[in-house]
N, C-alpha and C positions, 0 to 999 in steps of 0.2 A: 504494500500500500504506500501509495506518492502523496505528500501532501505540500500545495502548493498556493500560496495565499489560499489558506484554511480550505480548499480544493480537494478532497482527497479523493484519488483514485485509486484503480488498482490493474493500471498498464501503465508501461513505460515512457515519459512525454521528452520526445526531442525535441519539440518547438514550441512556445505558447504565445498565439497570434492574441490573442486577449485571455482575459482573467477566465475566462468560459468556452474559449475555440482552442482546443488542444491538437497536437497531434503526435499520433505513436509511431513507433518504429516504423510499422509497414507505408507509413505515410497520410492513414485516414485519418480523417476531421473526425476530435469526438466535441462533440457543443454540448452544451448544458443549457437547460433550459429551467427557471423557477429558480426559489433558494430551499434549502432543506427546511425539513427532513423531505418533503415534495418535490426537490427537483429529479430532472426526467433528462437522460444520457441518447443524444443522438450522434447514431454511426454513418458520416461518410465516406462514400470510399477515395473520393476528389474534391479540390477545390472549386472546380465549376459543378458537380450534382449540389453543393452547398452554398456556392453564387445563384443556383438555378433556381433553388429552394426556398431562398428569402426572398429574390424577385418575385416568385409569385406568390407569395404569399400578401406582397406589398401589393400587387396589383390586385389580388383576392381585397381586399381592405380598402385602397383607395383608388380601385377602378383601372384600367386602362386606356389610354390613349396611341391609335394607332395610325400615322403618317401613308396614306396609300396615295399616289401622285401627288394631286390637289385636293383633295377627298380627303376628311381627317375621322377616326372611327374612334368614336365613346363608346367601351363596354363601364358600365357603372358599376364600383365595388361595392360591400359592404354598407360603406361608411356613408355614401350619395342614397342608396337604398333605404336608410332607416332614415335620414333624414328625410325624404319623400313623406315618409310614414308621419314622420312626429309633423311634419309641416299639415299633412291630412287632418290628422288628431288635434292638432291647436286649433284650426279652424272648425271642426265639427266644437268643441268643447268651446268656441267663440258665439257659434250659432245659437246655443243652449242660455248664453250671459246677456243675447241682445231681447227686448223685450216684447218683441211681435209674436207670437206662436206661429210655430211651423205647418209650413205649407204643405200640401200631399206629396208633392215634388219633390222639398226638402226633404222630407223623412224617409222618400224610397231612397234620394241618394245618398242617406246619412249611412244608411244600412248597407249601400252598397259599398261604402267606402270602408266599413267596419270587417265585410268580404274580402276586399284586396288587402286592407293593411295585415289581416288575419294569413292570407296567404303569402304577401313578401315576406313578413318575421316568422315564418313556417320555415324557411329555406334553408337557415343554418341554426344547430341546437346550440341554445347559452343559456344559461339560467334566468337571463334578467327579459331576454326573448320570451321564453316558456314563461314567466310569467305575467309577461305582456301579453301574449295572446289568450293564454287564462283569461283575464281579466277581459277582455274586448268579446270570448266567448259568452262571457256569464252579463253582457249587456242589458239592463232592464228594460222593460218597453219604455220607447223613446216617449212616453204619456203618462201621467201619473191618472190615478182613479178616478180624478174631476176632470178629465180634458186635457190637462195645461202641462207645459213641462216637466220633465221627469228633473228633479234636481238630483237623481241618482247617476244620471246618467256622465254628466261633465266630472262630477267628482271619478268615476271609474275609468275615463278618458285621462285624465289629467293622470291618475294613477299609473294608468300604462305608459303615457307618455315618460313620464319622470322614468321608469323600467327603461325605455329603451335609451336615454341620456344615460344612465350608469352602463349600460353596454357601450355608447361611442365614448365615453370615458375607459372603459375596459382597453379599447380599440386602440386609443392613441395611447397609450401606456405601452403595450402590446406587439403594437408597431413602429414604436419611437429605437425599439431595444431591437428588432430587425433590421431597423436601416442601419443602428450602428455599427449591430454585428456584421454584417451584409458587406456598407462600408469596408470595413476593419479584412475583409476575404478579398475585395476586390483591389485595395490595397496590396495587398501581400502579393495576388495574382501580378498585379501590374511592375510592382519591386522585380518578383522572377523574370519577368520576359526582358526590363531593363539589364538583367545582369544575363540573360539569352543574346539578347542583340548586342553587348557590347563585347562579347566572347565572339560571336561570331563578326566586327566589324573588323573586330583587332587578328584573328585568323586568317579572315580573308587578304589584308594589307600584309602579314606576316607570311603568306602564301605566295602572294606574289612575288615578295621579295627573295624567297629561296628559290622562286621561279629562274629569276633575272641574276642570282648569284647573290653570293652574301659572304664576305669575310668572316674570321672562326670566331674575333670580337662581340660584331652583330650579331652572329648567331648566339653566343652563349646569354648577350642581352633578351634576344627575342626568347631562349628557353626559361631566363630567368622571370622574364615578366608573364610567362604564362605557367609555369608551376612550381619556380625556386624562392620568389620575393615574399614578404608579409603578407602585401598585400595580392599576391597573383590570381589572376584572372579563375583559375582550378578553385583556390578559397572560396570565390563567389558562387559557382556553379555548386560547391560542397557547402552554401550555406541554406539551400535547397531542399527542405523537407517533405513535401506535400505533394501526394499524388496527384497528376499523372506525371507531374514533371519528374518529381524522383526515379522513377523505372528510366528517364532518360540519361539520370547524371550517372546510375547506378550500371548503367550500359557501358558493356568494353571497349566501345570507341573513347567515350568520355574519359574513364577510370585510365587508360592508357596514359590520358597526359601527363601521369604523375612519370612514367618511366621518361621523359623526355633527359631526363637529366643524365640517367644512364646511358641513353642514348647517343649524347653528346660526350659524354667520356668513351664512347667505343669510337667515333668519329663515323657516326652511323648517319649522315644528312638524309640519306634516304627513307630509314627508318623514319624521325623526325617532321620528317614533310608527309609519308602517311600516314604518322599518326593525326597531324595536325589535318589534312585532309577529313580523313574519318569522323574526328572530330566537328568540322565545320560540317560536313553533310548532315550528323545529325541530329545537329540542332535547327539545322535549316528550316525543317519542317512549323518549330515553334517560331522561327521570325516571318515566314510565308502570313502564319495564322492571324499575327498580330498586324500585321501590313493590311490582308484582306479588310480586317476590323474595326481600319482609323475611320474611316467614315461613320460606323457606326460606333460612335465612343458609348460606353454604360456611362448613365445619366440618373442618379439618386434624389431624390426631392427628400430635403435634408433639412427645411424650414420647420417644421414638426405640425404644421400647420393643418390638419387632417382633414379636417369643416367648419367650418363658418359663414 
């Protein structure tokens, strides 16, 4: 058992991206979710299933917004949904406070509305849901015994209402602690590929140069900056915990750069230029991904600002 700011586990943690996003040996994310004795242990097995995970979960909550040409597509989350509701609910329980008595009109659509708000807080189970929709089932007739309005009825409106306010207070609580975590992954994502492309900008200049010839000088400079120095370029790629990247660095192109030095003591240029080959081809693959992707940068809405 690991215990790590009062954290305790029981696997081994080689990396901790935050106080709650762990990672063990084989490279998966363990997150934690809640504070004890209730908190709840999630396994994944990459950093993008757990980038993928909180995105939508964010988009689950505060809807999506999707960019097609000129055409722009609203799917509404959670948080746009229940407000519809409480916006329904304020206005029927307004109806009930002004002093005219209700029309035939009014009362079918009061009931109809009492229908839909009953079926959107169906859609997902919460406590504060379920017992808002209680509350809207067990409706009194919209009349009391003399005719005139039911004054039962706005008090058990106002009741549900206030129910579904402690669920989008649930919500942004909820999802305030997703974006950071979420953040906090996308982060680390982005660090990796930085220390990806700058291994392979530095390989490929180092490549050509053994192409074009290199004095024994240069060369021992070029093996020293990639696996002899403090700070060499190998360090970076070994600072690399987190699946899927790790199965790359853990790979025996990669793992070779450490022999370059032996290399250079046999006066082996050959050897040294394939390794360093092998090595740039593959990583190649991870700066391809990240190139494809500048257009589409990850964009967090990070103001906490959920509804209003």
């Amino acid at each position: 058992m690991i215990k790590m700011k009062n954290l305790k586990v029981d696997f081994e943690i080689v990396q901790r991206i935050s106080r709650k996003i762990l990672v063990d040996k084989e490279g998966k994310l363990r997150i934690f979710w809640g504070e004890k004795p209730n908190s709840i242990e999630n396994v994944l097995q990459d950093i993008n299933d757990a980038i993928r995970q909180g995105t939508h979960i964010i988009d689950q909550y505060q809807g999506l917004s999707v960019q097609i040409g000129k055409e722009k597509l609203l799917l509404p989350g959670e948080i746009q949904e229940l407000s519809k509701v409480i916006k329904i609910l304020q206005e029927v329980t307004a109806k009930f406070l002004e002093p005219q008595e209700l029309s035939q009109a009014e009362q079918y659509s009061i009931r109809l509305s009492f229908q839909k708000c009953q079926a959107e807080i169906g859609r997902v189970t919460n406590k504060f849901k379920a017992k808002a929709q209680t509350r809207l089932k067990q409706i009194p007739p919209l009349k009391n015994k003399k005719g005139g309005k039911s004054g039962k009825v706005p008090i058990e409106t106002s009741k549900a209402t206030v129910d579904l306010f402690e669920r989008l207070n649930e919500i942004e609580e909820i999802n305030w602690g997703i974006i950071l975590r979420t953040r906090k992954l996308i982060e680390e994502k982005l660090r990796i590929e930085r220390i990806f492309v700058l291994v392979y900008q530095r390989l490929a200049k180092f490549l050509k140069e053994l192409q074009e010839g290199v004095k024994n000088e240069r060369l021992k400079r070029i093996v020293s900056e990639i696996s002899g120095g403090k700070n060499n370029l190998l360090a970076g790629l070994l600072s690399i915990k987190v699946m899927p990247y790790l199965k790359r660095v853990k790979s025996r192109e990669i793992q070779r750069l450490a022999k370059l030095s032996k290399y250079l003591e046999e006066g082996r240029k050959d050897r040294i230029y394939r390794a360093m080959e092998d090595a740039f081809k593959k990583i190649r693959p991870v700066v391809q991904e990240r190139e494809s992707r500048q257009r589409k940068k990850i964009k967090l809405n990070n103001q906490g600002k959920l509804f209003g």
